[in-house]
Each structure stands twice: as structure tokens, then as C-alpha cells.
N, C-alpha and C positions, 0 to 999 in steps of 0.2 A: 585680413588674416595674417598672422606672425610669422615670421622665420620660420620660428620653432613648429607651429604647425604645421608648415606647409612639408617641413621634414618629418614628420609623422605620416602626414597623408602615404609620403612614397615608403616607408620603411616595410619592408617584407623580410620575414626571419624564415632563415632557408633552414635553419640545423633544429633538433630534436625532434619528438611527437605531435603534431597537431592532431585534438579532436576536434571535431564541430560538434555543435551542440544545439541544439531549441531547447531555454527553459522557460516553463511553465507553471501555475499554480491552480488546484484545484481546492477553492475552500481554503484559499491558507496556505495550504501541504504542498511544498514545489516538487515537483518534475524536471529533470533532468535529463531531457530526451538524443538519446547521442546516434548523430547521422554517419558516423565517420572516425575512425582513428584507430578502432579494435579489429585486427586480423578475425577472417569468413570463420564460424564455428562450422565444423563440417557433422558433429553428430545427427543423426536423425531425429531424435524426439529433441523436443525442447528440456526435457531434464537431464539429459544427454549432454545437449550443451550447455545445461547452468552448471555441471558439472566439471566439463573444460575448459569454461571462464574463469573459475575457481583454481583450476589447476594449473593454466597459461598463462592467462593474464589479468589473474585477479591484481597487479600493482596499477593497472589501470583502472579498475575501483576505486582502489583509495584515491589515485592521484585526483580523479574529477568528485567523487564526495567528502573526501578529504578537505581538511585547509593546506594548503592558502588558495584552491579555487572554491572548494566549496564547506563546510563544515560540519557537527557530528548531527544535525537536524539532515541534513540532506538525502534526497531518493532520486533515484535515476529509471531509466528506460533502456536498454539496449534491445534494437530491433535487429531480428535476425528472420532467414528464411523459415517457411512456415511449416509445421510437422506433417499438418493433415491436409488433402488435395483439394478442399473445400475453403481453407483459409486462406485470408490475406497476409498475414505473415505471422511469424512469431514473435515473443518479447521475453526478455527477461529482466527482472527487477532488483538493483540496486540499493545499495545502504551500507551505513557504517559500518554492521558486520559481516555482512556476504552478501546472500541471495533468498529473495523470499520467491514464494512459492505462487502467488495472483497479488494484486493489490486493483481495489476500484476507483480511488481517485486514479491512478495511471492509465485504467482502463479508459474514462470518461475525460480525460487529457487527451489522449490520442485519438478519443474519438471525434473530440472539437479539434484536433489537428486537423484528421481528415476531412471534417466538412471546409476547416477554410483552404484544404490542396486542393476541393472538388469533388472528391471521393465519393460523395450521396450522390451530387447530378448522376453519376453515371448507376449508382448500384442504389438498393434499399438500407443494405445493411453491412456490417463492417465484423470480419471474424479472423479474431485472435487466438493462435497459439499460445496458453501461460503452461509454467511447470505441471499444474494443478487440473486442468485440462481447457480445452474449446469454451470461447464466452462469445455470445453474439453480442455486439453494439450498436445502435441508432443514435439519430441527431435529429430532433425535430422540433421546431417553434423556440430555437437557443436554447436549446438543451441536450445535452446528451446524456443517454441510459445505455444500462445493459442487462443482459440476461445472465444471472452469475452462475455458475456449476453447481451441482448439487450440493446442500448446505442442513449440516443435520447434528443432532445435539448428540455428545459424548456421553455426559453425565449432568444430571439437575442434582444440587446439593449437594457438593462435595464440602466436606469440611477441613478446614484449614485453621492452624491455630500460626497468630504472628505474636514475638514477644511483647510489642507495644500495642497492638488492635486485638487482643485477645482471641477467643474462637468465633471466627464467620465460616460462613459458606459460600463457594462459588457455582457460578454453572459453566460449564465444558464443552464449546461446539467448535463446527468446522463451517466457515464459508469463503473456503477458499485456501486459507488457513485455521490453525487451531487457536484457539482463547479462552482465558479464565475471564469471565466477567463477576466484576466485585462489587455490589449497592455502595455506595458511595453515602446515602444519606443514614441507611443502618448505620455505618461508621462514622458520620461526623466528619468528613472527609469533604473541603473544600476542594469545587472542580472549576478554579479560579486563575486566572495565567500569573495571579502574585502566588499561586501553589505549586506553577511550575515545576520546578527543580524537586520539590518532596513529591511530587505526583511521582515523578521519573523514579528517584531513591524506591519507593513504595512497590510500585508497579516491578520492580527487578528484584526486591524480598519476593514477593507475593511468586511471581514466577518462580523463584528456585521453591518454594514450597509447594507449589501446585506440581514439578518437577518428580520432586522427592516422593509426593502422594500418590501420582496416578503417569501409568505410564500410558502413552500414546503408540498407535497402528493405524497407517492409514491402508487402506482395503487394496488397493491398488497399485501404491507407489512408496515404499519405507523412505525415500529420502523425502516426502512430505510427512514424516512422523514425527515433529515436533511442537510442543508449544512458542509459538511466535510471539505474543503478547498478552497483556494483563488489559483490561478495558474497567476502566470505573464507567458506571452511571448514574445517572440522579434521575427521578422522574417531578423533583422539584426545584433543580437549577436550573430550568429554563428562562431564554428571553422573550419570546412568543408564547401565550400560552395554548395556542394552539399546537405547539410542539407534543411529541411525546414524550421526551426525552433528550437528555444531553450527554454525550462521549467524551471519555480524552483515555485514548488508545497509549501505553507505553508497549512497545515493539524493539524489537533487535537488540540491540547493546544501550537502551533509557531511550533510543530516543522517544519525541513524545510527537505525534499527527495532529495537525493543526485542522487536519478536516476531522468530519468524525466518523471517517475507515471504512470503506465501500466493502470490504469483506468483512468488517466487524459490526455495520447496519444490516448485513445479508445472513450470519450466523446468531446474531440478535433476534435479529424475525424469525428463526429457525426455532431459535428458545422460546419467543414467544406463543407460536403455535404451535409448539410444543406444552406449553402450560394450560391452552386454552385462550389464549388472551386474544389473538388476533387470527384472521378467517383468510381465508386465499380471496382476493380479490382487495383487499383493507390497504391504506396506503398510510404509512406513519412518517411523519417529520423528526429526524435528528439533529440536535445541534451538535457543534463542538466547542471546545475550551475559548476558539474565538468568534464565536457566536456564527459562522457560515452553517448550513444547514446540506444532509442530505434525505431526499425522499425514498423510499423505498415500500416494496409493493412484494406479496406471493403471488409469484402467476399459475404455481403449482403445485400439487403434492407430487412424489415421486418416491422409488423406493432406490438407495444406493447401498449395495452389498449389505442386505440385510438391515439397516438402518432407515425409520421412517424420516426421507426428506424432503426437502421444497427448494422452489424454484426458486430465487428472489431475484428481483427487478429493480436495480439503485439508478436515482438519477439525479445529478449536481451539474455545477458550469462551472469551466476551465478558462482559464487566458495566457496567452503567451507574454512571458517577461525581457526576455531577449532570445537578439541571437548570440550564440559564442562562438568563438576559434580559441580552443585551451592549447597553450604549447609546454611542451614540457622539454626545456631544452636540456640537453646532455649535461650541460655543467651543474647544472641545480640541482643541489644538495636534497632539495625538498620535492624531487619530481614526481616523487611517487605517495607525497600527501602525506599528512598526520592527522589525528584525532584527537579533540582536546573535549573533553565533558565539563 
């Protein structure tokens, strides 16, 4: 071993912020899982505290999905105590432009955390606090699933006119959050990772138009009253043809989900059986833009404030990528992160 190394082994930096961190990828789509560095959020409900993150220490946001640790694809986890007396804890969700409201690749990340802490030997099931509400999660046979919140269609066939794609129509649902989903093969519209960059441009027209057309209310909680993302689909760019279908989710400020969106396969199925297409019990394969797949199942009908919903049931596998120690020393310029698209 070198000099040099061996002076590395002992260096310890005493000044600025350290977090720690476990990152992760589900599908592609990295996780961000942060153990350490963000002062206790004291509100009681988890929208409570997504909303004093935001207000305290949202430059600890940027600094860890931000460059130079992390960049404008990246999503995070911050676990915090639990709202409800039945949960294991709470979480709030990360990204380049705030805080979203559930995400399912996160959900099914942590839940492959918890079986490798242990967490099944001792219990059956694993339940999460999101903004959005209570989600139960399982691990079993190297997988992890969950039970998502009620998840139910807005509007079927809204129509939208774009200057370049002329008049299409979207459908409008919530699972977990809200989304325009937009046929992809009616428009010609490659769902190709050499399309990347015009998915993203696409996906953030389509959103301000979907915007401007239909305004959102969510039944129970106004600050999930927004459109989160734009989702193309194909039911003929698949790589299995056993699939049903393929995603590539634009969300938050472009970025683009390299899984294909554990709430956007869960408000999918909501559309679907809502059309008629699919039965509670039916399990469909999704791919994404990088060919990872997730399964997803209706384990229910349900009714949420007036709106006919279902239960859905998404299940994918997660791995962890490292560990981190992020410091953010006092003198850097850049401590608090920047975004580059």
C-alpha cells in the first residue's frame, strides 16, 4: 500500500455537514436513502413535515440530489418518524424539484432494505407513512411488493392540442400521485433511451398543457393537488412480448424514471379497469425506457371520496449501490448543489 494511501485510510474531516447515505436502484431509478445529517422534523403528519423540509432545510435537497454529489436524474428518501401508531416509520420523497407525494420504486427499495436489516424475520409486513397516505409492504421469494393507496381515474379523454403533435387525448388518474398518460404509438413517438432528452422536453409541454386544461383536487389533502408527471406508453415497444406494455414517466422538473413508476403502473391499472381492460385479480408486466420491468396486480375495488377505485399491488427488485458519507464543508462554494438539465 502507498504513502499516499495509507494517508487517506486515517483522514477524518471534522468541519461542515456530513450525511450518510445508502444508495440504491430499483429498475434503473436510483434511491437515495438518507440515514443521517437532516435535523428531527417534529410535525405530526408526514405532510406536515414534507412541508418543513421545504421550508428548513430544503438546501439539503439540493446539496445530495444536486451536482457535484448527485445530479438532475436523481431521487432520494428521507426517513422520518411514523404518523400513524401502526406504522414503522415515515418517508419523504426527494428530487430535483421538491417533494413528491408516494413513489413505488422507493417504496420497494426500502422494502429490500428492510429484509436485508432483518425486518421480515421478526414481522410479516412493513408499513410506511407517504404524504399520500399508509402503504403496506412485503418481501418474499427476492421480491419485494406493496399494497398502494387508493388509486382512481380523474378523467378518460381529455383532450389536448400541442403545436407540433397536433390534437391527442390523455387520461387523468391518481396512484399516489396525479398523471397525464399520453399513447405514445398514436403519436409516433419513440420510447427509446436515444429519445431521451425530447421524451423529457415533450413530457414538460404536455404537462403545462394538461395544467392549463384541467385543474386538480385532491379529496383529502390540497397539497397533493397537483399534476406530477406526463407518462407515455406503447403497447407495441415492448422487449418481452409477454409484456403489456412499456413507460417512460417524465416527473418534477424533466426528469425522466428509468424504472417504469410504481405509482404510474398503480394509476395505469386504475385506467385500465376503468376502461374495462383488466379484472381485480389480472397481473400485467411493465417495462421501462431501460428495459427493467414492473408487475402489478388489482387486489381491489374500493370507493375513495366518491371516486370508483382500486387497490393495486406493484412488485419489482431493488439493490443497493453504495454506502455514502456526503460532506458538505463550510468553505464550498457548492455546498448546497446545483442542477444542470
Amino acid at each position: 500500500m502507498s504513502d499516499f494511501i495509507k494517508q487517506l485510510e486515517t483522514l477524518n474531516i471534522q468541519s461542515g455537514t456530513q450525511i450518510k447515505c445508502i444508495d440504491m436502484h430499483t429498475g434503473g431509478e436510483p434511491l437515495r436513502v438518507i440515514k443521517s445529517g437532516f435535523a428531527p422534523l417534529k410535525g405530526k403528519r408526514i405532510v406536515d413535515k414534507r412541508l418543513e423540509c421545504l421550508e428548513q432545510q430544503d438546501n439539503l435537497r439540493t446539496a445530495i440530489m444536486g451536482e457535484p454529489r448527485g445530479h438532475s436524474d436523481m431521487y432520494g428518501a428521507l426517513i422520518t418518524e411514523s404518523e400513524r401508531a401502526d406504522s414503522d416509520f415515515g418517508v419523504l420523497f426527494l428530487h430535483n424539484e421538491g417533494y413528491s407525494t408516494m413513489c413505488g420504486h422507493a417504496i420497494i427499495a426500502l422494502s429490500t432494505l428492510a429484509e436485508k436489516a432483518g425486518h421480515f424475520k421478526e414481522k410479516d409486513d412493513l408499513k410506511i407513512d407517504s404524504p399520500a397516505g399508509q402503504v403496506t409492504a412485503y418481501y418474499k421469494n427476492g421480491q419485494a411488493f406493496f399494497d398502494n393507496v387508493a388509486s382512481f381515474v380523474v378523467k378518460l379523454d381529455q383532450q389536448i392540442y400541442h403545436p407540433a403533435l397536433g390534437s391527442f387525448t390523455t387520461d387523468i388518474a391518481f396512484g399516489g400521485a396525479y398523471y397525464a398518460y399520453v399513447d405514445a404509438d398514436k403519436l409516433d413517438i419513440s420510447l427509446s433511451k436515444s429519445n431521451a432528452a425530447k421524451l423529457s422536453e415533450l413530457g414538460e409541454e404536455i404537462k403545462s398543457l394538461v395544467n392549463d386544461s384541467l385543474a386538480l383536487s385532491h379529496p383529502e389533502d390540497e397539497s397533493l393537488s397537483f399534476l406530477y408527471g406526463v407518462i407515455f406508453y406503447s403497447s407495441s415497444q415492448i422487449k418481452d412480448k409477454e409484456s403489456h406494455s412499456k413507460h417512460v414517466c417524465i416527473f418534477a422538473d424533466g426528469e425522466l424514471d428509468r424504472s417504469p413508476t410504481g405509482t404510474g403502473v398503480s394509476a395505469r391499472a386504475a385506467i385500465l379497469h376503468a376502461r374495462k381492460q383488466i379484472n381485480v385479480g389480472d397481473k400485467i408486466t411493465i417495462e421501462s425506457i431501460v428495459e427493467s420491468s414492473f408487475d402489478v396486480t388489482i387486489q381491489k375495488e374500493s370507493q375513495f371520496h366518491g371516486y370508483n377505485a382500486v387497490i393495486p399491488r406493484v412488485f419489482g427488485t431493488a439493490y443497493i449501490t453504495a454506502f455514502s458519507n456526503f460532506v458538505l464543508e463550510d468553505s464550498d462554494p457548492f455546498k448546497h448543489g446545483f442542477f444542470l438539465k
